[in-house]
Structure formats: C-alpha cells, structure tokens
C-alpha positions as CSV (number, residue, x, y, z in Angstrom):
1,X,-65.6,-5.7,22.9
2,X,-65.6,-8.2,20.2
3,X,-67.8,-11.5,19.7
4,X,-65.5,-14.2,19.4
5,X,-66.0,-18.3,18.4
6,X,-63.7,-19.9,21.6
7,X,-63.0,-23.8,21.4
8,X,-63.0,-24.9,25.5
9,X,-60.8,-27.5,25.7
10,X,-61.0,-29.2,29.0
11,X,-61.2,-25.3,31.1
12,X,-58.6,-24.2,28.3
13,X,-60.1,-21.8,26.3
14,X,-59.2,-20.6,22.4
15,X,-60.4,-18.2,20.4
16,X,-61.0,-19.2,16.8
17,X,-60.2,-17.8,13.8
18,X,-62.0,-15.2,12.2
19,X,-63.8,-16.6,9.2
20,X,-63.7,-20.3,10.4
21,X,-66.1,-22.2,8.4
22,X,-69.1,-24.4,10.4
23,X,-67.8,-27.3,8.6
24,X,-64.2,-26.8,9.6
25,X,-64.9,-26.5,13.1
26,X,-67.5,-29.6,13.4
27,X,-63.8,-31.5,11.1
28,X,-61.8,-30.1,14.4
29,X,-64.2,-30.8,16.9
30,X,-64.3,-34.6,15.5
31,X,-60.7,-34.9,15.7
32,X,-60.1,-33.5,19.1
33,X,-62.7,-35.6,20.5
34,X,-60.6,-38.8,20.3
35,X,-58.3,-37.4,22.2
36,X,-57.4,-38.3,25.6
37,X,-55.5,-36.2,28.1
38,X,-52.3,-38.3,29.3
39,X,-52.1,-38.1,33.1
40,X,-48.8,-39.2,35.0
41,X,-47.6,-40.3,38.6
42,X,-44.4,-40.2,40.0
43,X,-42.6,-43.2,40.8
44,X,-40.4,-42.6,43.6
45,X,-38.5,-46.1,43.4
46,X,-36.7,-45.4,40.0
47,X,-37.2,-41.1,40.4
48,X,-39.0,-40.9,37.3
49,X,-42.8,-40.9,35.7
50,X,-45.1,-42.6,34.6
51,X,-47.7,-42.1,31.6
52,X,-50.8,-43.0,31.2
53,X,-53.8,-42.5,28.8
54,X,-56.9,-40.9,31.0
55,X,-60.3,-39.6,30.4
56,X,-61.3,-38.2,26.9
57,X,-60.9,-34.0,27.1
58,X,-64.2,-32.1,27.4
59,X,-65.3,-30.2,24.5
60,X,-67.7,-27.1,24.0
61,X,-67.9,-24.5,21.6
62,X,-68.5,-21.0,23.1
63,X,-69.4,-17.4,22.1
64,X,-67.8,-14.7,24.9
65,X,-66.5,-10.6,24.5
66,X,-63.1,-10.4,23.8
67,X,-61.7,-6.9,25.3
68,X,-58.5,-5.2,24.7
69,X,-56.4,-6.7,27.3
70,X,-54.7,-3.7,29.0
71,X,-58.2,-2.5,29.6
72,X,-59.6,-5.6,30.9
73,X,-57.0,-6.1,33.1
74,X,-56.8,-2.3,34.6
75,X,-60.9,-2.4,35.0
76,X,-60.3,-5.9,36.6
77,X,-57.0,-4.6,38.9
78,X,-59.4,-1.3,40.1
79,X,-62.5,-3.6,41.0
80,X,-59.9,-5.3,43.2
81,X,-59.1,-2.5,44.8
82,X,-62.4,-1.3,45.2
83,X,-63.5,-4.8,46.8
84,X,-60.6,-4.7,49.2
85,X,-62.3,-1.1,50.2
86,X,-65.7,-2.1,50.8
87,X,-64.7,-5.0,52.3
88,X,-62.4,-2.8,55.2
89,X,-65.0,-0.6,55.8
90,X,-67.6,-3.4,56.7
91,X,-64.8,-4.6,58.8
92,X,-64.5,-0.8,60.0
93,X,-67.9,-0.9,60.9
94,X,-68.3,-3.6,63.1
C-alpha cells in the first residue's frame, strides 16, 4: 500500500502526482473551484439537448492507500464470495 495525495472532484477521485508542490496544488484547487459542472435536459420537440451551467463542483483534497490493483480487486472479488457464504448459511439456518 502506498500513501497517495487524491484531488475529489465532485465523487471523482485522482491521485496526484508524486512530488506535487503545496503551492501547486492550492494554484489547481483555485482554478477548479470556478468551475461549474454543465448539466443537460433532453428536448424532445427538436430530439436534441440542451446545456446549461449548474452548481459549482465539490472540492476536497484527500490522503487514502493505493494498492496494487489485481490484488485489490481479487481480495475484494473473495470477500464477495465469502459474503454470499455467510449470508446463505444464515438463510440455511432459519
């Protein structure tokens, strides 16, 4: 596992790069905070859509443990399986 700097943009996390100055992300945290997230709705008259500006996006800068990714997602596919097993055997019980 590996302590990362993530950027969570509006539930869409990124990991930041190694070496990253504090000045350089409080510069890119400024400029994405302008932003706004551009929402649409379908007009069904003319069978296209329409655009328009919404709320701002939600910032917040987070640490989290990176894992290797095959690893993360067998441990994460076996305490499926293992869920799925205790779960029938309460079932079983009953």
């Amino acid at each position: 596992m590996k302590a990362v700097k993530v950027l969570n943009l509006s539930g869409n996390r990124y990991v930041l790069p190694d070496g990253m100055t504090t000045k350089d992300i409080q510069s890119l945290v400024g400029f994405l905070s302008v932003l706004q997230i551009v929402s649409t709705e379908y007009d069904y008259g003319t069978s296209e859509y329409q655009f328009y500006a919404n709320n701002c996006i939600q910032l917040q800068l987070e640490e989290l443990e990176l894992g290797d990714k095959a690893q993360v997602k067998a441990h994460c596919a076996q305490s499926y399986v293992d869920y799925k097993a205790k779960k029938a055997a309460l079932v079983a019980e009953e």
